[in-house]
C-alpha positions in Angstrom: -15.5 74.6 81.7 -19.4 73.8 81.8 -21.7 76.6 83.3 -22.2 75.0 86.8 -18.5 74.9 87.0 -17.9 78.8 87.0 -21.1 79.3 88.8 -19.6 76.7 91.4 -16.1 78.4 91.3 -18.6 81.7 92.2 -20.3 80.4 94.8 -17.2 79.3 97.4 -15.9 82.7 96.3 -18.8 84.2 97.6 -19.1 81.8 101.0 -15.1 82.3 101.3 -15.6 86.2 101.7 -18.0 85.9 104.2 -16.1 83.3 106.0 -13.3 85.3 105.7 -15.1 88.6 107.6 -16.6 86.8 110.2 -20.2 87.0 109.4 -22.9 85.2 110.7 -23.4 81.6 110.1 -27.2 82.3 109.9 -25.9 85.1 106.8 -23.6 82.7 105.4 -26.2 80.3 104.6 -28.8 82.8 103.4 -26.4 84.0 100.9 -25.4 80.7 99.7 -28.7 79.9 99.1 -29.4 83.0 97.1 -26.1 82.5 95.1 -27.7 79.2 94.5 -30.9 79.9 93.6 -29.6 82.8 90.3 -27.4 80.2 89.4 -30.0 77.5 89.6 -32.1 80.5 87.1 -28.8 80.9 85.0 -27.8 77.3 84.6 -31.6 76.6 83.5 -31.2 79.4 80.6 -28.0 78.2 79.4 -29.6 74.7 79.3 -33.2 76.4 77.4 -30.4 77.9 75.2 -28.9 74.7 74.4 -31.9 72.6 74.0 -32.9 75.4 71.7 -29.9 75.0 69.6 -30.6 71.5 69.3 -33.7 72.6 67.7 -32.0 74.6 65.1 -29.8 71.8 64.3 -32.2 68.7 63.8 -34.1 71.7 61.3 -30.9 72.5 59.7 -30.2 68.5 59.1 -33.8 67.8 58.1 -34.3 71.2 55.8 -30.6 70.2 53.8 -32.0 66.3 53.5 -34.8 67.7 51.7 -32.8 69.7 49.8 -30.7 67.1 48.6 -33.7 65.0 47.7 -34.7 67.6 45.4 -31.7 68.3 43.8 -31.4 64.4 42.7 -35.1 64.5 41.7 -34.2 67.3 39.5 -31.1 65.9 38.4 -33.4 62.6 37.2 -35.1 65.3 35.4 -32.5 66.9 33.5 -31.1 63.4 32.6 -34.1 62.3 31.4 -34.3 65.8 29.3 -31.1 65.0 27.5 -28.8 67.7 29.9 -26.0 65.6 31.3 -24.3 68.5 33.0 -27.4 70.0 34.0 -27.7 67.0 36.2 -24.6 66.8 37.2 -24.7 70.2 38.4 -27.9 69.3 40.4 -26.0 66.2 42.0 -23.3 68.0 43.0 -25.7 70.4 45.1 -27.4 67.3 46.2 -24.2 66.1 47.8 -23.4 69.6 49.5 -26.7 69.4 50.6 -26.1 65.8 52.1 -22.7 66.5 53.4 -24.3 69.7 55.1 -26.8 67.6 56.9 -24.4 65.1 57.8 -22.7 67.9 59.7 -25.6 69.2 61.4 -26.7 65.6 62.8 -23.1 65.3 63.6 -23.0 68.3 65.5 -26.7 67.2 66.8 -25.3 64.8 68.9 -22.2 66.4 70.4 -24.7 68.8 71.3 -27.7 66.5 72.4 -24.9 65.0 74.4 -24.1 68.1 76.1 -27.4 69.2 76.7 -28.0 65.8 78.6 -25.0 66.6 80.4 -26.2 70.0 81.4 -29.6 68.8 82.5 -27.8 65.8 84.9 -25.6 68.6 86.3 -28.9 70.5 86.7 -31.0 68.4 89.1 -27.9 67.9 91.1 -28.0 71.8 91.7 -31.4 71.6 92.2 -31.1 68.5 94.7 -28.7 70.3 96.7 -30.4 73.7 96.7 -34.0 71.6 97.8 -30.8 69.4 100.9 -29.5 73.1 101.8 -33.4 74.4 102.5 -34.2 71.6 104.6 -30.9 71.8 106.5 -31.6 75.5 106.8 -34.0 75.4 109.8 -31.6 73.0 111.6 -28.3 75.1 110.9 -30.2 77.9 112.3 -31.0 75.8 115.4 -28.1 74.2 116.0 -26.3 78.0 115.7 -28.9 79.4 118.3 -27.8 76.1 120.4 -23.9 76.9 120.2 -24.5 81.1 120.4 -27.0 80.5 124.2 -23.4 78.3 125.1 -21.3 80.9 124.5 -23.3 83.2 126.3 -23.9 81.0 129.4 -19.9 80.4 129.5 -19.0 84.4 129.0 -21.5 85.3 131.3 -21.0 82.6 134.5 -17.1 81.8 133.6 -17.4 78.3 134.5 -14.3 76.4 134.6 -12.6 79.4 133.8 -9.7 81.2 136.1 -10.8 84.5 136.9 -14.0 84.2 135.7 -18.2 85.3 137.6 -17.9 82.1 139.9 -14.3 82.8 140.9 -15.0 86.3 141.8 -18.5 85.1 143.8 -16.7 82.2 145.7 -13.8 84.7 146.5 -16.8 87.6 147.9 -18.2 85.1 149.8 -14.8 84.1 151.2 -14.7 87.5 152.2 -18.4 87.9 153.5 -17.6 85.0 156.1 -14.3 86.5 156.9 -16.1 89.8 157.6 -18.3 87.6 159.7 -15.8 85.7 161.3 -14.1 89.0 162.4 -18.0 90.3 164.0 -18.3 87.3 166.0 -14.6 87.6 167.3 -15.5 91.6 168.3 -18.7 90.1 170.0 -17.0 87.9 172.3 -14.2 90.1 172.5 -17.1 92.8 174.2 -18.6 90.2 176.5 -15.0 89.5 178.2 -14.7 93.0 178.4 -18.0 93.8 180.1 -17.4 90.7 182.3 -14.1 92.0 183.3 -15.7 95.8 184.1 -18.8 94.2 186.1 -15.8 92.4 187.9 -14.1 95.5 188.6 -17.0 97.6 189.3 -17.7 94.7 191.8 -14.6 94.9 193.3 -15.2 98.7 193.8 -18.3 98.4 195.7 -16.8 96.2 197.9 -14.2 98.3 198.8 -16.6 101.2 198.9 -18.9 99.3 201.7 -15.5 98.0 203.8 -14.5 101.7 203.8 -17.8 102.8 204.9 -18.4 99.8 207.8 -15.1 101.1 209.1 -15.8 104.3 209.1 -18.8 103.7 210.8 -17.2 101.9 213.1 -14.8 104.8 214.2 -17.7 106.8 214.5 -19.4 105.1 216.7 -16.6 104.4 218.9 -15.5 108.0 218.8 -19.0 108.4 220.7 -18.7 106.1 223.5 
């Protein structure tokens, strides 16, 4: 498993447990970014590490090369001096030498291979870490958009049973009811005031017959 594998495998751990307790969106990306930013710094080591390795390598293959050249210029030497196993014994180091270095370019390019890998797989990372900044501001905005909604609909209830504008529609039911009931007690007092002006008409009537006719006997009690 390459480096930005486990760091990936890190990272939606890392989202999932925020997820998981709720936290805010605007959190959630903050630390996503952050998770990807030290891996962004750790991937870039293990990738200066591997480079560096290659380094070692390609000096490795070059410094047994040499070394191999030398021991067949030595083993010319001995020949030429009359000590057949003296250059034999040089050859023999010459090969190791050789098969060494073959080894070392060998592994040269699994590694160079590797390395190229690991650089690809870094400027992806670094790609989507530069995608997530510039979606950062709009994430944010688009939260703040969705979080004044929620607040609009818990506060006002609209379309909801039971909620603010049921309760205001059903006070003002009961404001014109109240009002309703006023005006009904108003005209109800005007009938009754025209019904006691009746009566107290009535009275005076009565009052003034009664009095004409005792005025009446009165006067004819005088004649």
């Amino acid at each position: 498993m390459s480096i930005l594998d486990r760091l990936s495998r890190l990272l939606r751990a890392n989202v999932n447990d925020l997820i998981s307790r709720a936290e805010n969106p605007s959190l959630i990306i903050e630390q996503a970014l952050r998770d990807m930013r030290a891996a962004y710094a750790e991937a870039r080591s293990e990738v200066a590490d591997a480079m560096s390795q290659n380094a070692k390598l390609d000096r490795e293959a070059t410094s047994n090369r040499r070394m191999a050249a030398e021991y067949e210029k030595k083993a010319e030497e001995a020949l030429r001096g009359g000590s057949e196993d003296l250059a034999r014994e040089a050859l023999r180091r010459a090969q190791n030498a050789k098969d060494l270095a073959a080894g070392f370019e060998e592994q040269l390019a699994v590694q160079s291979s590797t390395v190229e890998q690991l650089k690809t797989q870094l400027r992806a990372l670094e790609a989507r870490i530069d995608e997530m900044e510039g979606k950062k501001s709009l994430l944010a905005a688009r939260q703040k958009t969705a979080q004044a909604n929620e607040t609009l609909d818990r506060v006002s209830g609209f379309g909801k049973a039971g909620g603010a504008m049921d309760a205001f529609e059903e006070m003002e039911e009961r404001v014109s009811g109240m009002e309703d009931r006023n005006r009904a007690m108003g005209e109800l007092r005007k009938e009754n005031d025209f019904d006691a002006q009746l009566k107290d008409l009535g009275r005076t009537q009565a009052i003034d017959d009664a009095m004409a006719a005792l005025k009446a006997k009165v006067s004819g009690d005088k004649s």
